[in-house]
C-alpha positions as CSV (number, residue, x, y, z in Angstrom):
1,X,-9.0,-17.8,5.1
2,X,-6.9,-16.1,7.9
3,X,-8.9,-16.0,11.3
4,X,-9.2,-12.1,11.5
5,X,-11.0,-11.5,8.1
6,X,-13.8,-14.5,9.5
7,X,-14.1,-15.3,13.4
8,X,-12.0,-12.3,14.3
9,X,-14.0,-9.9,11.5
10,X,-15.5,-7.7,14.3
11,X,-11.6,-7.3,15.6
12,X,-10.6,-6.4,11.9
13,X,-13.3,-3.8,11.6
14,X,-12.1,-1.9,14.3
15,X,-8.2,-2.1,13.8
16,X,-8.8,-0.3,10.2
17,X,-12.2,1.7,11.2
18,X,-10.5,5.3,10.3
19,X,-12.4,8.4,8.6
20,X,-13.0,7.4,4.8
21,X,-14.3,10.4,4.0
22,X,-11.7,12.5,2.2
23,X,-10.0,9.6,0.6
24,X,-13.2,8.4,-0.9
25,X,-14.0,12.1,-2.1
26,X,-10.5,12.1,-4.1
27,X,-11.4,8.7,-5.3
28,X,-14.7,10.2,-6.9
29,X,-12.4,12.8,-8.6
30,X,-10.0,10.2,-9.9
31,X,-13.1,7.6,-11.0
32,X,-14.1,10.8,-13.0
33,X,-17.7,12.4,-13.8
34,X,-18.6,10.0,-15.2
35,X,-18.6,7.1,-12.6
36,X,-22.4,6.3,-11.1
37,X,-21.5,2.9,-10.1
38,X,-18.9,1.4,-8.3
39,X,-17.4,-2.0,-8.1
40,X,-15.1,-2.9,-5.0
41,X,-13.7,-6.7,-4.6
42,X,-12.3,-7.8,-1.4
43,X,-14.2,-5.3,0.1
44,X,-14.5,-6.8,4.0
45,X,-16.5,-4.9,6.3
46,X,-18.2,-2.6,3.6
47,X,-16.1,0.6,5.3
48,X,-15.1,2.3,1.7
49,X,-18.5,1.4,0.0
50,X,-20.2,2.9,2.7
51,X,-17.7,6.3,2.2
52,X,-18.2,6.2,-1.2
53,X,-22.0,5.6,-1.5
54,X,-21.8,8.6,1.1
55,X,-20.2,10.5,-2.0
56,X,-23.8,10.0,-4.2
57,X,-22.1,7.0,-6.0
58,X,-23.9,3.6,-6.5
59,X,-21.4,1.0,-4.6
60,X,-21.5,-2.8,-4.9
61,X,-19.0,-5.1,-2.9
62,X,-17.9,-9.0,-3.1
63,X,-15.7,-10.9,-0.5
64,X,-15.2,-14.5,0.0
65,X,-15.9,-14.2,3.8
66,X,-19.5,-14.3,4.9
67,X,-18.6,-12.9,8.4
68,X,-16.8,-9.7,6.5
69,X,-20.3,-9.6,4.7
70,X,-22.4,-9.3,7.4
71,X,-21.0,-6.3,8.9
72,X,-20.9,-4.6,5.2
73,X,-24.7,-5.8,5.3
74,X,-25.2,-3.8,8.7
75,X,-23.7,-0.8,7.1
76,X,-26.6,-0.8,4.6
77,X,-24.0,-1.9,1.9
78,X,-25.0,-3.9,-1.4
79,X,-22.7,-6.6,-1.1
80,X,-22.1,-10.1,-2.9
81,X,-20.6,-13.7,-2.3
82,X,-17.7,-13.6,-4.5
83,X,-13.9,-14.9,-5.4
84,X,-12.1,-12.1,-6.6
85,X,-10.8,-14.3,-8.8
86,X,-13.3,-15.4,-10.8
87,X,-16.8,-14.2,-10.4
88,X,-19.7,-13.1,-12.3
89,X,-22.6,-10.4,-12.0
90,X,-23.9,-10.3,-15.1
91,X,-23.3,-6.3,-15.2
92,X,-20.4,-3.7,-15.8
93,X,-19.8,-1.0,-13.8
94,X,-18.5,2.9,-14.4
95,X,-15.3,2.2,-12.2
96,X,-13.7,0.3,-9.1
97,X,-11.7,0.5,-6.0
98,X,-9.2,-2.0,-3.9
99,X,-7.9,-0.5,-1.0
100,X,-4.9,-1.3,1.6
101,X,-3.4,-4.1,-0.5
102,X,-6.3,-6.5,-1.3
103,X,-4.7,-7.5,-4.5
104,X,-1.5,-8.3,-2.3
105,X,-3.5,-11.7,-1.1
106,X,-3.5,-12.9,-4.7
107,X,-0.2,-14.3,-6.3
108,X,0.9,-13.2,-9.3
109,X,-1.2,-15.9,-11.6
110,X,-4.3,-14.9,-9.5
111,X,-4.1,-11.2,-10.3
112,X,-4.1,-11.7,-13.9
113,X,-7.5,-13.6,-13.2
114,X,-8.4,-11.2,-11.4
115,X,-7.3,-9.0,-13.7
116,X,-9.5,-10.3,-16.3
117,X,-12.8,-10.7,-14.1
118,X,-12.3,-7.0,-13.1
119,X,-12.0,-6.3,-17.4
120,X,-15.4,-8.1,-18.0
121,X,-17.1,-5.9,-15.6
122,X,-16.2,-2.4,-16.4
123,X,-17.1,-0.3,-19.0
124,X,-15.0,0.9,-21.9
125,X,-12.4,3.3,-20.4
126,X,-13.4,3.0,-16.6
127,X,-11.1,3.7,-14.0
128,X,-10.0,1.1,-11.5
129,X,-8.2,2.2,-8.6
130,X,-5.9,0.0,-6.8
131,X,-3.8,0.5,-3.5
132,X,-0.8,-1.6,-3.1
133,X,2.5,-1.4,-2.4
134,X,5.3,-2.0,-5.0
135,X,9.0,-1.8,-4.6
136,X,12.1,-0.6,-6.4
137,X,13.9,-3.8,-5.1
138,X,13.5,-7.4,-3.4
139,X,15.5,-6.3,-0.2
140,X,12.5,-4.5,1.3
141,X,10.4,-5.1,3.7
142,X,7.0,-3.2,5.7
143,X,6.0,-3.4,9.0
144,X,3.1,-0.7,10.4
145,X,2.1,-0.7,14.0
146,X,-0.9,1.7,15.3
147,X,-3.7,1.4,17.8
148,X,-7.6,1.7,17.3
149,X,-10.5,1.8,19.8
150,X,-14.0,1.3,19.6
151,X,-17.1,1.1,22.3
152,X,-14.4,0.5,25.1
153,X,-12.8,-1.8,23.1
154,X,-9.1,-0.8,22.3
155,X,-6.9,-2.7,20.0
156,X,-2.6,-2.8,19.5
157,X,-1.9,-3.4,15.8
158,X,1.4,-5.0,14.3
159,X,1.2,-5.9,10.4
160,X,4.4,-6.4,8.7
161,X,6.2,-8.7,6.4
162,X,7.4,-12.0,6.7
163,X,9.4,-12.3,3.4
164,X,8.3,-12.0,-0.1
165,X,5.6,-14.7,0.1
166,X,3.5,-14.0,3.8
167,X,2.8,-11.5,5.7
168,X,1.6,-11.6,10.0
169,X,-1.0,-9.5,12.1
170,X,-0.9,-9.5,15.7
171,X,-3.9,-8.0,17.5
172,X,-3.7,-7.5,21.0
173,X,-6.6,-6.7,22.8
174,X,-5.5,-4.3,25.4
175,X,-9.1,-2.9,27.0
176,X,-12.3,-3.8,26.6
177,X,-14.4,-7.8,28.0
178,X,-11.7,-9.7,26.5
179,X,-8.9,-7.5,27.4
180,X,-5.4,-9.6,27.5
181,X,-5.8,-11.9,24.6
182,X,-3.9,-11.7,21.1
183,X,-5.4,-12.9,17.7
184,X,-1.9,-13.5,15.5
185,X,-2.6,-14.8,11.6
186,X,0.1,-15.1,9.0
187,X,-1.0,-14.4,5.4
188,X,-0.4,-14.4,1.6
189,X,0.7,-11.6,1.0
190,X,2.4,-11.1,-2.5
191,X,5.8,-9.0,-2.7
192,X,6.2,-6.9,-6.1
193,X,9.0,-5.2,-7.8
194,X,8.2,-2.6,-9.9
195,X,9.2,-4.3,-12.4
196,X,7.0,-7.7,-12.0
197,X,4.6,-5.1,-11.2
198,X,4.4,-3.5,-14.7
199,X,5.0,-6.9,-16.8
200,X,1.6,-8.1,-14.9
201,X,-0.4,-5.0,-15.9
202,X,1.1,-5.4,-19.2
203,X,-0.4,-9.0,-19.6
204,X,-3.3,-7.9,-18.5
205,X,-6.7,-6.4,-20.3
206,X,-5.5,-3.2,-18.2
207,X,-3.2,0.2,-18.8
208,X,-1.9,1.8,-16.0
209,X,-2.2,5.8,-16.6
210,X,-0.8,7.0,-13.3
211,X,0.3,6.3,-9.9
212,X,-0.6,8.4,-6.5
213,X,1.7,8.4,-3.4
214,X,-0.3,10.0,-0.1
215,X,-2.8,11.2,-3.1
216,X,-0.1,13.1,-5.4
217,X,0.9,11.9,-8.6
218,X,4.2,9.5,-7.7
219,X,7.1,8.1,-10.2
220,X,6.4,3.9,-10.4
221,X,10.0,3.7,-11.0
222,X,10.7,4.3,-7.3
223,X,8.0,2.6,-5.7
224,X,6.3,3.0,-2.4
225,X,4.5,1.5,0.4
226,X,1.0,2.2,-0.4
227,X,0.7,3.2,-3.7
228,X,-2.6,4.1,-5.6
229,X,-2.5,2.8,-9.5
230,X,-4.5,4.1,-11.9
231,X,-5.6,1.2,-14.6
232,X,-7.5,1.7,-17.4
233,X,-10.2,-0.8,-18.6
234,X,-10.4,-1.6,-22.5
């Protein structure tokens, strides 16, 4: 596990600590009338199940990092001990959510399995929601770059891609006590075409319905950054 999802976890909390509120409202309208409870894996710091709990909906998280879990626990947040990859609650839920590329830490073998845990806890016809990037060729490449402050604290952001396989944050700390230092991690961070994109959904206990761009309805053939896929449980 990369340093800034467990000793830097505070660090990673306040690098992506941006209003939820309107993105989780549109994700209540996509997860349909439905949806009471929600499932989110990988969901680090709790920041989206807190939104959407805010929205009336029942939210339950699981992460692998305990740090990650503790600040989801101090945000009153219902959360788990759990590999994305194979866990089991012994319930199904009305839909989920995986923000900002969670599902691009897993390789292509690992999503299927995850795939398939996410199948055995949804109900018939439940929407999951998932935000990653997928691209119309292998010659592409992301970087993003932003800043973020808390209680005096203030935070330069670089996140970009290596290659195909890994991606690297650099957090530098530019206010705050311990103003001057830099927290740099590489990461897995899966690549996909559109095209090994689809053939993995295909295999999978999933159909994908739709894709969102910025929150309006986007062509997969072209691809896109951040991209929000609609799947469809059996």
């Amino acid at each position: 596990m990369s340093r800034i999802y467990s000793d830097e976890a505070e660090l990673y909390d306040i690098a992506f600590d941006w209003d939820l509120s309107d993105e989780a409202a549109w994700l209540v309208e996509r997860l349909g009338p439905g949806c009471r409870s929600v499932l989110e894996p990988g969901c680090g710091s709790g920041r989206m199940l807190a939104a959407l709990s805010a929205q009336g909906l029942k939210a339950v998280g699981i992460d692998t990092s305990e740090e990650m879990l503790a600040l989801a626990r101090e945000r009153g947040c219902e959360v788990v001990p759990g590999d994305m990859t194979d866990f089991d609650l012994g319930r199904r839920f009305d839909g989920a959510v995986s923000v900002v590329s969670t599902v691009g830490t897993l390789g292509g073998d690992a999503l299927g399995s995850h795939l398939d845990a996410m199948a055995r806890h949804l109900a018939q016809g439940a929407r999951y929601l998932v935000q990653q990037g997928v691209f119309a060729s292998e010659a592409e490449l992301w970087r993003s770059e932003w800043e973020a402050e808390r209680g005096g604290t203030k935070l330069h952001i670089v996140w970009e891609a290596l290659d195909h396989e890994r991606s690297r944050s650099r957090v530098e700390i530019t206010a705050g006590p311990r103003a001057g230092e830099v927290v740099e991690d590489e990461h897995l961070s899966a690549f996909w075409t559109v095209d090994a994109w689809r053939k993995t959904i295909a295999a999978s206990p999933f159909t994908e319905v739709a894709c969102y761009d910025e929150e309006a309805e986007a062509d997969l053939e072209t691809g896109g950054s951040l991209l929000w896929h609609e799947l469809v449980a059996p």
